[in-house]
N, C-alpha and C positions, 0 to 999 in steps of 0.2 A: 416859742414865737419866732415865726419867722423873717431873720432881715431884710425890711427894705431895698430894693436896688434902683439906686439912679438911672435914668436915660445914659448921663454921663459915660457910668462903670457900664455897663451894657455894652452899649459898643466899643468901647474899649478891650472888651474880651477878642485873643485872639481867637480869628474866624478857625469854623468846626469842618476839618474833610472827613469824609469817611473813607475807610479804610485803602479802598478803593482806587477812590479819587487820589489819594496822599501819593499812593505808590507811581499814578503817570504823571499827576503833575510833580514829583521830586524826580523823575526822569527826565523831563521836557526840563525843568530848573539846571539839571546838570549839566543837560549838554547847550541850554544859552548862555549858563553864564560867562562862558569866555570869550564869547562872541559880542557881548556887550562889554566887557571891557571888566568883568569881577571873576576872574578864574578862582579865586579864594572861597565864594561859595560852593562851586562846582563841586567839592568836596565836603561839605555839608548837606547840598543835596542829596547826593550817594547814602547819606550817614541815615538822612530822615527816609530816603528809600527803604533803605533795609532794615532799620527799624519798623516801619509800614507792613512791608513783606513778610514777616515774622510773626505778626498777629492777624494779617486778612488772612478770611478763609476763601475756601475755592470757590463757594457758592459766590459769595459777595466779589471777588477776582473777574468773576467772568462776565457778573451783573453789566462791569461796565461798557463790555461790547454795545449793550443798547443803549447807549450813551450817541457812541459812535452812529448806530446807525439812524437814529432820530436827529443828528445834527446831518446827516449825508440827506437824509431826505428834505430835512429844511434848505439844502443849497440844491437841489432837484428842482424842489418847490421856486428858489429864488430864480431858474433860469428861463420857469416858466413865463413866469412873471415878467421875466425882460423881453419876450417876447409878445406878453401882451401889451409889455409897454411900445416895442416898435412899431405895432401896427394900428395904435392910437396915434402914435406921433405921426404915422403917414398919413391915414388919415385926417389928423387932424390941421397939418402944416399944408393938406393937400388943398383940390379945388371943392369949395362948399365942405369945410370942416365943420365939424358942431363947434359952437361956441366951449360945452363945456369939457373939451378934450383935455384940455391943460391942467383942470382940476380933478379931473380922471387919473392924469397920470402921477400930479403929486401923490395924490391918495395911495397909489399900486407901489413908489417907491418910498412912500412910509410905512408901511403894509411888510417892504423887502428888509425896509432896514430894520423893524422889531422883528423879525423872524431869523434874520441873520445874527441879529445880535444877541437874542435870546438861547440860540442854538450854540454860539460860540461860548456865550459866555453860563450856558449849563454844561458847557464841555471844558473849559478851561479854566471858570472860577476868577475871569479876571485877569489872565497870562495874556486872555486876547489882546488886549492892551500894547502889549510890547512887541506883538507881531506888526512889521510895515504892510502885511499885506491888508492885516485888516481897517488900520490906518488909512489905507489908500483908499479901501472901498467906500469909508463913510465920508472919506474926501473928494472920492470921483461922484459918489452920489449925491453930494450936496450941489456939487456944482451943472450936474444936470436939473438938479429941481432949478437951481436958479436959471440956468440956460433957457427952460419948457419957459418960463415965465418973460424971458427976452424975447423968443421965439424969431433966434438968428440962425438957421438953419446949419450953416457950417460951424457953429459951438455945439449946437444940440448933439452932430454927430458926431465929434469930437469928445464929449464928455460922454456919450451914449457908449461911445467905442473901450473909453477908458475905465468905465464899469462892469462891459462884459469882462476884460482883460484881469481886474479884481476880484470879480467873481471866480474867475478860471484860478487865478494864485491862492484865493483861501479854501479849494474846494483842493489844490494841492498839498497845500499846507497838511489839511484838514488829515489825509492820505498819510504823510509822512508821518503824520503822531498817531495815526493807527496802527502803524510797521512800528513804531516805536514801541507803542502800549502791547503788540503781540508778544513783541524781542524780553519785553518786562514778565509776560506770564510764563512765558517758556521756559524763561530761568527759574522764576518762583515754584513752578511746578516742579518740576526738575530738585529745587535745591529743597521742596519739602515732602517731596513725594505724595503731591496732588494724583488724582487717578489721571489728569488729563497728559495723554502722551505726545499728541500729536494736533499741531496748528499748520495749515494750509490757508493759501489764500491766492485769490484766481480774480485778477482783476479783468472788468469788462474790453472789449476791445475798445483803443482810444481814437475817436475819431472826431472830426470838424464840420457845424454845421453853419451854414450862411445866412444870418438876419437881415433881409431889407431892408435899408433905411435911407430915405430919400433919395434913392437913386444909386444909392450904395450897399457894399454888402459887407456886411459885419461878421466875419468869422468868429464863432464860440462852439469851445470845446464841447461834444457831448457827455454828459456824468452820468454814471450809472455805479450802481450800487456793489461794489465789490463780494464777492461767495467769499466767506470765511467759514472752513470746516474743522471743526476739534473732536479727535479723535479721543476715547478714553480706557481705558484699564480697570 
C-alpha cells in the first residue's frame, strides 16, 4: 500500500533539475554569488556543477541549446510587440484616436510580460529573480501600463523609453549566459570525451533601430538570433 502524501510534504520536496539544467544554473550560481555578497556558495556551486557534469550525457548536454533559442525568440517576439505598442500609442494619443487604444495596449503588454517571463523563467528556473535587469523590465512595464491609463504624454514616453532600454539589458543578459552555458559544454566535453569537438558562435551584426513615438525617436537595439555551430568526432 502506498503512502499518502500531503499537499504540505509535496512542495516541500526540493525542486527537480534535470541534468542539464543543474550544470548552467550551478554555473550562473557560482559566478553571482560573490557579487551578492555570499562568496561562500560560490564554491558549492562548482561542487553541484561537477557533480551534474559527471552524470549528464551529451545528448541531454546539448538538449539545452534549445532552451536558449526558444527564450531569444520570445525576446524577438517581445520587440515586436513594442513596436506594435508605439504605433497604438501614436495613434492613439494622436488626432481622432480610437477610444479603445489604451486597452489595446494594456493587452499587448500583458501579452509581453507572460512571454518574457515564461521564457526567462523556462531558462532560469527562477534565478530570473535576482537579476536587476529583469526586475527593471516588470518595473518599467508596470509603469507604462499605468502611464497609457494617465495618458500624460511625456510619462508614456518616458516609461516607453525605459522598457525598450530593459528589453535591450535582458536580451544581453540573456547572451552572456549562453557564452557561459557554451564555456560549461566545452569543458564537459573535453573533460569526458563527448564526440563534440568544437563550439563556435557568430553573433549577428549589432545594430540600432529608431521607434517613433510622439514626436520622438526611441532607439532599440536590433536582436537577432546568434549561429551556434558544433562541430563533432
Amino acid at each position: 500500500m502506498t503512502a499518502k502524501v500531503s499537499l504540505e510534504e509535496e512542495y516541500a520536496k526540493p525542486p527537480y533539475y534535470p541534468g542539464e539544467v543543474l550544470v548552467d544554473l550551478a554555473s550562473l550560481g557560482a559566478g553571482m554569488a560573490p557579487a551578492v555578497g555570499k562568496p561562500e556558495l560560490a564554491e558549492k556551486y562548482r561542487e553541484l556543477r561537477r557533480d551534474a557534469a559527471e552524470i549528464v550525457s551529451e545528448e541531454d548536454l546539448l538538449s539545452r541549446y534549445a532552451d536558449y533559442q526558444n527564450a531569444i525568440a520570445s525576446m524577438i517576439s517581445a520587440t515586436e510587440m513594442l513596436r506594435d505598442v508605439s504605433e497604438r500609442i501614436n495613434s492613439g494619443l494622436g488626432a481622432g484616436g480610437k477610444e479603445s487604444w489604451t486597452s489595446e495596449v494594456k493587452d499587448i503588454l500583458t501579452r509581453m510580460r507572460t512571454l518574457v517571463g515564461t521564457a526567462f523563467g523556462r531558462l532560469f528556473y527562477g534565478f530570473e529573480s535576482t537579476f536587476s535587469g529583469f526586475r527593471n523590465f516588470l518595473k518599467h512595464l508596470g509603469e507604462l501600463t499605468r502611464n497609457i491609463a494617465g495618458m500624460v504624454k511625456e510619462k508614456v514616453v518616458m516609461a516607453f523609453e525605459k522598457l525598450v532600454q530593459s528589453v535591450g539589458t535582458l536580451f544581453g543578459q540573456m547572451i552572456s549566459s549562453l557564452f557561459g552555458w557554451l564555456a560549461s559544454v566545452k569543458r564537459i566535453a573535453s573533460d569526458r570525451g563527448f564526440t563534440l569537438s568544437e563550439v563556435t558562435v557568430k553573433l549577428g551584426q549589432v545594430s540600432i533601430e529608431s521607434i517613433p513615438l510622439l514626436g520622438m525617436s526611441i532607439p532599440m537595439p536590433k536582436i537577432s538570433t546568434p549561429e551556434v555551430s558544433m562541430k563533432f568526432t
